[in-house]
C-alpha positions as a LaTeX table, in Angstrom:
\begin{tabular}{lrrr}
\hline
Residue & $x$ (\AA) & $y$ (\AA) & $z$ (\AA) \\
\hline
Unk1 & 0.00 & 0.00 & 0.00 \\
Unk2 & 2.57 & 2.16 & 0.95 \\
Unk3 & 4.33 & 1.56 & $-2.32$ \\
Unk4 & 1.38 & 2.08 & $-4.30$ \\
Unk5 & 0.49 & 5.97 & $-2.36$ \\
Unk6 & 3.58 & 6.88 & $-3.47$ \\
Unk7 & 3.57 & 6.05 & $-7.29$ \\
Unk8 & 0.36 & 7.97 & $-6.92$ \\
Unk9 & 1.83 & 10.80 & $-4.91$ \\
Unk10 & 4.64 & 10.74 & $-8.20$ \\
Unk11 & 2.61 & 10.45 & $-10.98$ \\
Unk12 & 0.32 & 13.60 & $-9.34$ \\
Unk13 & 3.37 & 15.52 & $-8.80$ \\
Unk14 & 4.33 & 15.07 & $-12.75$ \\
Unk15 & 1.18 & 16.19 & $-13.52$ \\
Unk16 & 1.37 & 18.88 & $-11.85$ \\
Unk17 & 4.55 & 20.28 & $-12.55$ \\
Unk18 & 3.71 & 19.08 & $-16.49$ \\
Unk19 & 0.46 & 21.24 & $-16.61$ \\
Unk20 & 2.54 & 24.39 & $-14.81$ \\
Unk21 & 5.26 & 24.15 & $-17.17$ \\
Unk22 & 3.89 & 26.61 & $-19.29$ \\
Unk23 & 3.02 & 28.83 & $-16.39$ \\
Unk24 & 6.86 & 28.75 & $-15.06$ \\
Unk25 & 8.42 & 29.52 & $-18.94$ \\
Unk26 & 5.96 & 32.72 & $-18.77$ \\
Unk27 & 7.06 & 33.62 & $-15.21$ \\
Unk28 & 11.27 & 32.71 & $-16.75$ \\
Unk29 & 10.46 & 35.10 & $-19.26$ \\
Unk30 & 8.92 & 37.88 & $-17.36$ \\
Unk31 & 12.24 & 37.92 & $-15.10$ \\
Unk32 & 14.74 & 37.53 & $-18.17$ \\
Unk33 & 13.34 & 40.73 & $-19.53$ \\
Unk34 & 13.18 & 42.69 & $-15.77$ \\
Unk35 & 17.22 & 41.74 & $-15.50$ \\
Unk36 & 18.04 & 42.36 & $-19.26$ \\
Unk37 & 15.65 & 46.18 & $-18.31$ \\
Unk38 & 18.71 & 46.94 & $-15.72$ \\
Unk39 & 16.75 & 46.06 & $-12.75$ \\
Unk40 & 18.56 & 44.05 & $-9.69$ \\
Unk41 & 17.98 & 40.28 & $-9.15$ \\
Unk42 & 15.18 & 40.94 & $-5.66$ \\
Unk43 & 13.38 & 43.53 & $-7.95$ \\
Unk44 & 13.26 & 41.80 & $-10.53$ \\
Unk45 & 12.11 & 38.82 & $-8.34$ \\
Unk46 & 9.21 & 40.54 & $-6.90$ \\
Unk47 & 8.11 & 42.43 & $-9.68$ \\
Unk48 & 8.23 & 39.12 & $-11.70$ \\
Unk49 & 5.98 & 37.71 & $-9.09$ \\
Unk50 & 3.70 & 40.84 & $-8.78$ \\
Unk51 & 3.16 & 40.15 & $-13.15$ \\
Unk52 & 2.48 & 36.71 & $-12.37$ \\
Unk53 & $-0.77$ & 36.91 & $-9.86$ \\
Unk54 & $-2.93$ & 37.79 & $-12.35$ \\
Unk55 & $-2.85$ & 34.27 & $-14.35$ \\
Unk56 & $-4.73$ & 31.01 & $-13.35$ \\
Unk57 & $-2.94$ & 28.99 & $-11.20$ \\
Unk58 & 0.06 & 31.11 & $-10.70$ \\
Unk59 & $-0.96$ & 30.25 & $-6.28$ \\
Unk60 & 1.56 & 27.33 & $-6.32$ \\
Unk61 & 4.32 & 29.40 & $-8.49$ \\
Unk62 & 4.16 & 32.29 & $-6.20$ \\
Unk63 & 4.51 & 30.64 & $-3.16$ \\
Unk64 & 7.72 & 28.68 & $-4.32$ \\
Unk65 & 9.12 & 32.31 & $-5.07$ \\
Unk66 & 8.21 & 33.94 & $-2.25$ \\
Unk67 & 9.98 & 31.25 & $-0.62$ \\
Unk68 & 13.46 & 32.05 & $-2.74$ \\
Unk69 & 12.59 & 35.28 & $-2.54$ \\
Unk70 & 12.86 & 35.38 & 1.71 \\
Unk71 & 15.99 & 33.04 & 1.64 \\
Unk72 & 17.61 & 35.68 & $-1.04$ \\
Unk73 & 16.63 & 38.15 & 1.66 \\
Unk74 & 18.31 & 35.67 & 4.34 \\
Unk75 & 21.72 & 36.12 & 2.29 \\
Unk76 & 21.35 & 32.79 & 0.19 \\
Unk77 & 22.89 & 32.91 & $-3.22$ \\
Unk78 & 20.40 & 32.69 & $-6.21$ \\
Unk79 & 21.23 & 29.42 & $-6.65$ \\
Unk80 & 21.06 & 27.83 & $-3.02$ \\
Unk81 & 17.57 & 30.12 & $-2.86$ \\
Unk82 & 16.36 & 27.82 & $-5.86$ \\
Unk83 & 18.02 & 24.64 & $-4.92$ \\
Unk84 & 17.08 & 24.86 & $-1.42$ \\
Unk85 & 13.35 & 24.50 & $-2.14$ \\
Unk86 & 12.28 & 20.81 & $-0.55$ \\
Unk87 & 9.87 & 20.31 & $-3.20$ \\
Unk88 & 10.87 & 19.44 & $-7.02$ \\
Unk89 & 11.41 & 22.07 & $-9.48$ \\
Unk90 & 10.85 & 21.56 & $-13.24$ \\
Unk91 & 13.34 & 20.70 & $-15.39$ \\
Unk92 & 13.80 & 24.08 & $-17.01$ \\
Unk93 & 14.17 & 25.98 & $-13.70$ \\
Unk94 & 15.85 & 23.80 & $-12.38$ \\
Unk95 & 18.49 & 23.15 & $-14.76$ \\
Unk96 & 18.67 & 26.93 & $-15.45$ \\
Unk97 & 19.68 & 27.81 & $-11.74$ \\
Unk98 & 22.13 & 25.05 & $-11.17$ \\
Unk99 & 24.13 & 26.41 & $-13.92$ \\
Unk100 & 23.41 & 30.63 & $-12.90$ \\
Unk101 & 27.20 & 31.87 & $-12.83$ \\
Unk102 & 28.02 & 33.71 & $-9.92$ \\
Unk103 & 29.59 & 36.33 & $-12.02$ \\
Unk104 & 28.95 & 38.02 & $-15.12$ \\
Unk105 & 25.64 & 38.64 & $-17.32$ \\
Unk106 & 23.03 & 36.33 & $-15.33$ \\
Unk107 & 20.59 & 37.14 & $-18.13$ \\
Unk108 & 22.15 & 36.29 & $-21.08$ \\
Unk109 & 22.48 & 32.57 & $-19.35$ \\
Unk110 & 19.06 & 32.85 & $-18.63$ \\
Unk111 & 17.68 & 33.79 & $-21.73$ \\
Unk112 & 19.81 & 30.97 & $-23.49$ \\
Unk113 & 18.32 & 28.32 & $-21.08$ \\
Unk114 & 14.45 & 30.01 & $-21.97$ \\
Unk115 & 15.11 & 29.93 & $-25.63$ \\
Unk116 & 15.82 & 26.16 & $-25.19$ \\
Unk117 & 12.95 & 25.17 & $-23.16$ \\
Unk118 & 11.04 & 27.35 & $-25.39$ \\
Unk119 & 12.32 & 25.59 & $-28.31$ \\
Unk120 & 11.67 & 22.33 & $-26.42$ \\
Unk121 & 8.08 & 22.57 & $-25.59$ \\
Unk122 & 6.97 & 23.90 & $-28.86$ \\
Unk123 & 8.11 & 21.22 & $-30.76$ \\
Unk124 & 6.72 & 18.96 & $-28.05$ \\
Unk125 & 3.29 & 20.67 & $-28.32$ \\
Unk126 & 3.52 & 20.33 & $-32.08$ \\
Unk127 & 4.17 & 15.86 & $-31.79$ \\
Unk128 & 0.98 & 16.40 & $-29.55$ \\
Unk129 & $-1.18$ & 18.43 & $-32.30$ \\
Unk130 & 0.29 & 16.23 & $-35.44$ \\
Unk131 & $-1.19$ & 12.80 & $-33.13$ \\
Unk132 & $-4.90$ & 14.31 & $-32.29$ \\
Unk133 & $-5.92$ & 13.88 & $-35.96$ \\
Unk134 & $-4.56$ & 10.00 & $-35.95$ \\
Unk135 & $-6.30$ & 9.20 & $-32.35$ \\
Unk136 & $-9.65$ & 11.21 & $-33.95$ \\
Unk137 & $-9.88$ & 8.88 & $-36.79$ \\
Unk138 & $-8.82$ & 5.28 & $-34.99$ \\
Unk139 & $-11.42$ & 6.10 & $-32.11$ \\
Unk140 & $-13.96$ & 6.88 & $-34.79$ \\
Unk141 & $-13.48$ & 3.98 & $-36.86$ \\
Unk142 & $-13.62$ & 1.78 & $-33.69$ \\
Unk143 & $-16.65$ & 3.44 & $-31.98$ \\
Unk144 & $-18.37$ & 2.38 & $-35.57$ \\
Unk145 & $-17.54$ & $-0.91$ & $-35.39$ \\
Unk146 & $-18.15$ & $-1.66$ & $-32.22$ \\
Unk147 & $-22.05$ & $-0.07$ & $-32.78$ \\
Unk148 & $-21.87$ & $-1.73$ & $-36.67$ \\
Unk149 & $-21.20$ & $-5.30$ & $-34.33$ \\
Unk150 & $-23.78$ & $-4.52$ & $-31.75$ \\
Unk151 & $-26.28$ & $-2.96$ & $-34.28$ \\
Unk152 & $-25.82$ & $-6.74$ & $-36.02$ \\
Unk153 & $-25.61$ & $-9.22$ & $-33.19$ \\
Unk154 & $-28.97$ & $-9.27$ & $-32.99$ \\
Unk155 & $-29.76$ & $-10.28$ & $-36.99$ \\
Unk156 & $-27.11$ & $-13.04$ & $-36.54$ \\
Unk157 & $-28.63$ & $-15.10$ & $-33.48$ \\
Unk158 & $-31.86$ & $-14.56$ & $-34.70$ \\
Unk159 & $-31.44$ & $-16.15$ & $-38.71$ \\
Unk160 & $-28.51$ & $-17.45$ & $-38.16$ \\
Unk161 & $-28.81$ & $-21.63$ & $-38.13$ \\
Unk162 & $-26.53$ & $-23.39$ & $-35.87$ \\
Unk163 & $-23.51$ & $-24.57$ & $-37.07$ \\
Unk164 & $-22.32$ & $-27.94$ & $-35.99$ \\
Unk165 & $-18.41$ & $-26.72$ & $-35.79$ \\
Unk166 & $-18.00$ & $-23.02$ & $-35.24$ \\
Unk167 & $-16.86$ & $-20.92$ & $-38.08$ \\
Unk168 & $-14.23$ & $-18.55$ & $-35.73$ \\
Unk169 & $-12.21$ & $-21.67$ & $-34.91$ \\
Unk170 & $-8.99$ & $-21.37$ & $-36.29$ \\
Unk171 & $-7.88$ & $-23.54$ & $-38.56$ \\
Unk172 & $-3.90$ & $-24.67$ & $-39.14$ \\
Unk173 & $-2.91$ & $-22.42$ & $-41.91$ \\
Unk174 & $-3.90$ & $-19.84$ & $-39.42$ \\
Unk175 & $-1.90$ & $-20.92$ & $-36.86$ \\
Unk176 & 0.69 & $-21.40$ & $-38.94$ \\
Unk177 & 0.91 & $-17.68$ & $-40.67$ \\
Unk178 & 0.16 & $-16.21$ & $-36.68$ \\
Unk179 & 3.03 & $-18.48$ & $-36.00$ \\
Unk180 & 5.47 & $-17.10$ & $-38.56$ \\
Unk181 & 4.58 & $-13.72$ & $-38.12$ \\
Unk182 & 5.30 & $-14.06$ & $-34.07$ \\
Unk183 & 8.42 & $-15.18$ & $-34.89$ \\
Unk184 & 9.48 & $-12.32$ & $-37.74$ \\
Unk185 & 8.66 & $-10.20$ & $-35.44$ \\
Unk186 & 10.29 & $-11.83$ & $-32.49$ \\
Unk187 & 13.89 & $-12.30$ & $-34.98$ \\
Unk188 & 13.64 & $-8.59$ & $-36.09$ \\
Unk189 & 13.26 & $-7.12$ & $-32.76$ \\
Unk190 & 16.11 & $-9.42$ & $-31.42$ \\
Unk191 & 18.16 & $-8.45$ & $-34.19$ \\
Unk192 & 17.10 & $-4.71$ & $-33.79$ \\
Unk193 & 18.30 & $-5.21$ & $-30.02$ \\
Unk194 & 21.79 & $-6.58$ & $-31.38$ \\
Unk195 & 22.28 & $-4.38$ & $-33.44$ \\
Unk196 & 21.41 & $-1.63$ & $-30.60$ \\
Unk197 & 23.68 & $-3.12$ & $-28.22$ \\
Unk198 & 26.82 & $-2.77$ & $-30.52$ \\
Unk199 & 25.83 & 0.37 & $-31.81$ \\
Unk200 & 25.94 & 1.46 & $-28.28$ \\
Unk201 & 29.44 & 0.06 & $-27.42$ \\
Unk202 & 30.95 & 1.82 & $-30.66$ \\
Unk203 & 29.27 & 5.29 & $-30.37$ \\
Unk204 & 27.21 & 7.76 & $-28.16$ \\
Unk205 & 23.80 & 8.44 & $-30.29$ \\
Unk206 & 20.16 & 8.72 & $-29.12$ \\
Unk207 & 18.33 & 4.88 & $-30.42$ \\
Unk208 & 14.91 & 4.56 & $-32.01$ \\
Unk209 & 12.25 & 7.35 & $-33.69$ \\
Unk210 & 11.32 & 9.26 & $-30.93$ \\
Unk211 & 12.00 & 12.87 & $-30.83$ \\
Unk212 & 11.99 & 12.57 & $-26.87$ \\
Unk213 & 15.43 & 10.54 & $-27.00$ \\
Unk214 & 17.03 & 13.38 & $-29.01$ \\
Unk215 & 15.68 & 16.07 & $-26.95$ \\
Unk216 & 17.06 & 13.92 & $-23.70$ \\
Unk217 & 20.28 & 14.13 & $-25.56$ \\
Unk218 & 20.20 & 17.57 & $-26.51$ \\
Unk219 & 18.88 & 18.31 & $-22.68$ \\
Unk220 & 22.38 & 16.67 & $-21.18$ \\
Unk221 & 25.13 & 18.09 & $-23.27$ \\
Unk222 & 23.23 & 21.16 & $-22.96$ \\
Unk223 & 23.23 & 21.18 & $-19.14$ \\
Unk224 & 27.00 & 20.06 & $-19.31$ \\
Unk225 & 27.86 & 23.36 & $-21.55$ \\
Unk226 & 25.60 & 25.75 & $-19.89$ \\
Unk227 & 27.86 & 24.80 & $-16.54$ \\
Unk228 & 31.18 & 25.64 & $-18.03$ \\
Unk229 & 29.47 & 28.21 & $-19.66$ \\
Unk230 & 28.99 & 30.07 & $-16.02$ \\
Unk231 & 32.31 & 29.26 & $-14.86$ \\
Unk232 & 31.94 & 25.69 & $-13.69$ \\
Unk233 & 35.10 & 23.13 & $-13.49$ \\
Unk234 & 34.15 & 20.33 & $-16.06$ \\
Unk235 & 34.51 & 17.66 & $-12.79$ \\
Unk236 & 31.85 & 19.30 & $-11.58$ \\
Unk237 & 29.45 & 19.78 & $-14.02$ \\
Unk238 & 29.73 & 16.13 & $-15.13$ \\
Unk239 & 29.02 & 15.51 & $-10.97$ \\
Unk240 & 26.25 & 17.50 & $-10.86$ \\
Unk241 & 25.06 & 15.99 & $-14.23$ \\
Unk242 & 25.20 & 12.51 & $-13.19$ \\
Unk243 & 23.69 & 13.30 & $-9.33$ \\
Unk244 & 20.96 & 15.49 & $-10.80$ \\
Unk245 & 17.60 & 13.77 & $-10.25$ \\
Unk246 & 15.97 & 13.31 & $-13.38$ \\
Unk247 & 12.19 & 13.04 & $-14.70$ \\
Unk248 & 12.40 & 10.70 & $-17.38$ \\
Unk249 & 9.62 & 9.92 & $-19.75$ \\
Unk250 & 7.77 & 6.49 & $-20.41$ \\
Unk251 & 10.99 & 4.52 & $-22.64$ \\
Unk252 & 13.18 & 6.95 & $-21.86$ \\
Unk253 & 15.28 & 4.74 & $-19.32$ \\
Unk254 & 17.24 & 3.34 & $-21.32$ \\
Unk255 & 19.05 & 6.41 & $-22.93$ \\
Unk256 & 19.21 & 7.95 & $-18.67$ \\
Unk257 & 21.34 & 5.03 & $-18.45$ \\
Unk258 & 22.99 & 5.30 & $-21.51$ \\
Unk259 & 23.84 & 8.89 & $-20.76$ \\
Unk260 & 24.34 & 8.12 & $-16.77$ \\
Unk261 & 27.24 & 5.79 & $-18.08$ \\
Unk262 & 28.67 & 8.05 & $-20.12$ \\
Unk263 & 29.10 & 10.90 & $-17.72$ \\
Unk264 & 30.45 & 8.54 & $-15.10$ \\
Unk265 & 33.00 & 7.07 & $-18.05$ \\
Unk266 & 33.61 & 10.43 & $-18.65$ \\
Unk267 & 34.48 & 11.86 & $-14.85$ \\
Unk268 & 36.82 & 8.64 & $-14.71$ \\
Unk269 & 39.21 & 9.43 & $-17.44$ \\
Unk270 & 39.26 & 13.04 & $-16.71$ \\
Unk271 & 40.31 & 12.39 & $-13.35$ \\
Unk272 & 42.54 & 10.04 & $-14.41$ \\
Unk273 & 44.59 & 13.14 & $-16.11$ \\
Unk274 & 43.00 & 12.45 & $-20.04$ \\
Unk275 & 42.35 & 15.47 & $-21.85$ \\
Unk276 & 38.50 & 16.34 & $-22.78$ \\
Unk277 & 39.75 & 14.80 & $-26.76$ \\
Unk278 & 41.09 & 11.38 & $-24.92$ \\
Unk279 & 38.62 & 11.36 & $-22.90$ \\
Unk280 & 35.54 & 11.62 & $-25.78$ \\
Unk281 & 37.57 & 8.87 & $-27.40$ \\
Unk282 & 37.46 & 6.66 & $-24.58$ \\
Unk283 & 33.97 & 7.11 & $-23.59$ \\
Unk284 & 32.59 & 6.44 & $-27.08$ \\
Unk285 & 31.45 & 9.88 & $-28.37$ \\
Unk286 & 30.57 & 10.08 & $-32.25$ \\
Unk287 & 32.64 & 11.26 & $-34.50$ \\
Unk288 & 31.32 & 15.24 & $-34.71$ \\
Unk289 & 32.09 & 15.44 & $-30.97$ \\
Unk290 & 36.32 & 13.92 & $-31.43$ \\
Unk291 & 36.22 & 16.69 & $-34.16$ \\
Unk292 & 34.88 & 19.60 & $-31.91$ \\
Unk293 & 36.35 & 18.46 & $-28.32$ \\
Unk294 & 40.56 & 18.84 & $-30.30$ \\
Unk295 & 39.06 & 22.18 & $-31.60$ \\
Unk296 & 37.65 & 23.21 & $-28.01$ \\
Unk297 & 41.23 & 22.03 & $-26.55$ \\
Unk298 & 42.89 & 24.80 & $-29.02$ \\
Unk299 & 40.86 & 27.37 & $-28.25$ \\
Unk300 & 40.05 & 26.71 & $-24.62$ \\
Unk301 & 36.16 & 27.20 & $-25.39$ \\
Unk302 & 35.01 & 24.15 & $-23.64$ \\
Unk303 & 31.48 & 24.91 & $-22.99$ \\
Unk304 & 31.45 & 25.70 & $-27.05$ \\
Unk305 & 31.76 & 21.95 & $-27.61$ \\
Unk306 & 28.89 & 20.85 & $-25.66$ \\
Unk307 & 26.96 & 23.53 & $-26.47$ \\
Unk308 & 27.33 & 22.03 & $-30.18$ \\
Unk309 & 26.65 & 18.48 & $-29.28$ \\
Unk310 & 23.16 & 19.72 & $-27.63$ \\
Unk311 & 22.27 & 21.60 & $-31.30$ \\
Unk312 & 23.24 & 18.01 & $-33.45$ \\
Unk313 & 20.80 & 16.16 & $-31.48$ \\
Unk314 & 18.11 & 19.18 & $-31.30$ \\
Unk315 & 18.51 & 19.06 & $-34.92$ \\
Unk316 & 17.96 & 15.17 & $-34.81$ \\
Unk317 & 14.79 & 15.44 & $-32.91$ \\
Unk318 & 13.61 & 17.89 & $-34.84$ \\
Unk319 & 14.12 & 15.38 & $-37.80$ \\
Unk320 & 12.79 & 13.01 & $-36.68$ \\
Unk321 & 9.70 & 15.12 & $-35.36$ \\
Unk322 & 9.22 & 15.70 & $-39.24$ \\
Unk323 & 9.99 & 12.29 & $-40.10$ \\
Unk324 & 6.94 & 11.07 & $-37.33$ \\
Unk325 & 4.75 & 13.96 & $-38.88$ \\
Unk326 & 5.35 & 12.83 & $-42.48$ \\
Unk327 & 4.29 & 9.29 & $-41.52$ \\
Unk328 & 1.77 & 9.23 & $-38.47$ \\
Unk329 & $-0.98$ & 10.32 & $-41.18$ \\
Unk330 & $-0.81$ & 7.43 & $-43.80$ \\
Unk331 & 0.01 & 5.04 & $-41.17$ \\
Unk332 & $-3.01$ & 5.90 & $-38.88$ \\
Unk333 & $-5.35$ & 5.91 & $-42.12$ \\
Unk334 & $-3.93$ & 2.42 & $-43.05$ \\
Unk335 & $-4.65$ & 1.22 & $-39.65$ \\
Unk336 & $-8.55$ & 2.49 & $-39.90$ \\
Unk337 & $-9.04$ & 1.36 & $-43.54$ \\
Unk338 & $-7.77$ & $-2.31$ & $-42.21$ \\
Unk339 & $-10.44$ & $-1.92$ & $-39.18$ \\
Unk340 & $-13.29$ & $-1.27$ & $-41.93$ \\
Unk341 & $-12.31$ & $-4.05$ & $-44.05$ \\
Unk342 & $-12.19$ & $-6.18$ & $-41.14$ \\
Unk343 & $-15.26$ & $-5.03$ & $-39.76$ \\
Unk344 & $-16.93$ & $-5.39$ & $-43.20$ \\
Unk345 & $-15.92$ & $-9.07$ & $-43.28$ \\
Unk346 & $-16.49$ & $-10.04$ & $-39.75$ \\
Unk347 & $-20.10$ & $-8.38$ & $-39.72$ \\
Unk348 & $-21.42$ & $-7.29$ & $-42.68$ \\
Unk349 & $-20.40$ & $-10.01$ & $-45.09$ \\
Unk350 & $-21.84$ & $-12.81$ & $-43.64$ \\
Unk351 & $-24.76$ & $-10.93$ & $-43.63$ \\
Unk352 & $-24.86$ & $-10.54$ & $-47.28$ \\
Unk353 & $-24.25$ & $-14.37$ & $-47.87$ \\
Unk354 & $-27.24$ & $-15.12$ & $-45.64$ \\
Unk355 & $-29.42$ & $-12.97$ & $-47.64$ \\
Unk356 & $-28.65$ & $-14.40$ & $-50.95$ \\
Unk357 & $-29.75$ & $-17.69$ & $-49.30$ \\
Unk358 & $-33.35$ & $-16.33$ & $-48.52$ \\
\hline
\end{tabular}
């Protein structure tokens, strides 16, 4: 029971901070703009706040801020005064105030970390607006089947004759295609899992169609560069990387391991005196990233080459985003034609034949 209240408490807490997220980009962007104005951090804090009571639901959001807002009073650091918080912060926030620098423009960081999320949840609300056509049309084809089969259950027991062996039993060259197709299916998937597993030992790249692996991608390296970005020793950004708590999506456990591994692999060898190049090498990282990471060691721009592994794989979920878009249309339209023929010949054919015998 116990284990059970608290999935619930979780999956609530998700929700929450999933139907707010909008709420806490408008609030980000409010107090980007008061900072970029000229105004101090506490001003712009308050004033932020003060903006914010006017939306719906905004209760919860101000309360978490007045709460930074007293410990910033208190002497806290802007980061502590965020971090501090007991409760979970989204991603965006939360990510964004780990990696504030403690000196130098706080709102140009800020306003890179907004124009990420930004970019983030648009194309995420897009993927959510490309599937409500597809789930319109499948839930329309099978609410008419299921009242085409209970409009015509009654017709069938009622001049129907008995049959003395059913006509749904299957027979074996049923079995036997069900039976092949089980195992295609099973071979390609195992195969697809092989094939995985190597690709995995031999380079660092987000597996599958999803957009939401590339984006979890692009998230990390992001995080990583934003870090050295404000200052931060790359020890501990890969530290606070790999410690970070992290809300991961349904299938999305595999590539927080993947990525979890990789950050550990990658705090080894740099304490172990390899260079960032050496240690990309070692770790597994594709090809673009060897490239970049002796280019970063030239110049000294660290943060530049993370930075630049976050925009590949943006630009990889973004393909694929248009790759799901092109496809999720026909495919969903296939799917409902092959309910209607099926439907037709489970329902509406027999009825046909047992008309022509009347």
């Amino acid at each position: 029971m116990r284990s059970i209240s608290a999935l619930t408490k979780t999956f609530k807490q998700r929700c929450v901070l999933s139907l707010q997220g909008k709420l806490w980009l408008d609030w980000l962007d409010d107090f980007v703009k008061l900072l970029e104005a000229g105004l101090p951090i506490m001003e712009s804090l308050n004033l932020s706040i003060e903006i914010g009571q006017h939306q719906r639901g905004f209760k919860a959001i101000q309360r978490r801020l007045e709460g930074v807002s007293r410990r910033l009073e208190a002497g806290q650091a802007l980061d502590q005064a965020f971090l501090l918080d007991k409760e979970p912060w989204p991603e965006p926030i939360e990510i964004a105030f780990r990696c504030a620098p403690q000196a130098g423009d706080l709102a140009v960081m800020l306003r890179r970390h907004l124009d990420h999320w930004c970019e983030y949840s648009n194309a995420k609300s897009q993927t959510l607006k490309s599937m409500v056509y597809p789930c319109v049309v499948l839930m329309l084809v099978i609410l008419a089947w299921v009242l085409l089969e209970s409009n015509t259950s009654g017709f069938d027991t009622g001049h129907t004759r008995p049959q003395p062996q059913a006509d749904s039993a299957w027979k074996l060259e049923d079995w036997l295609l069900a039976l092949g197709a089980g195992l295609g299916t099973t071979g390609l998937l195992f195969q697809q899992f092989l094939k995985s597993g190597k690709t995995r030992k031999r380079s660092l790249k987000p597996q599958g169609w999803r957009p939401a692996t590339a984006w979890y991608y692009s998230h990390f390296f992001f995080e990583i560069g934003s870090g050295l970005d404000a200052g931060l020793d790359l020890l501990h950004c890969l530290r606070q990387s790999n410690c970070r708590p992290r809300r991961v999506g349904l299938g999305q456990h595999r590539a927080l391991k993947e990525l979890t591994e990789f950050s550990a692999r990658m705090e080894r060898a740099v304490r172990h005196g390899h260079n960032l190049h050496a240690a990309f090498q070692e770790c597994g990282a594709p090809p673009f990233l060897l490239r970049q990471s002796a280019v970063a060691e030239r110049t000294g721009n660290l943060a530049n080459c993370f930075i630049l592994a976050s925009k590949v794989f943006e630009l990889e979920a973004r393909k694929r985003q248009t790759r799901l878009n092109a496809t999720l249309a026909p495919a969903t339209l296939a799917i409902a034609a092959g309910f209607l023929v099926y439907a037709f010949q489970s329902t509406l054919s027999p009825l046909y034949s047992q008309l022509g015998q009347f």
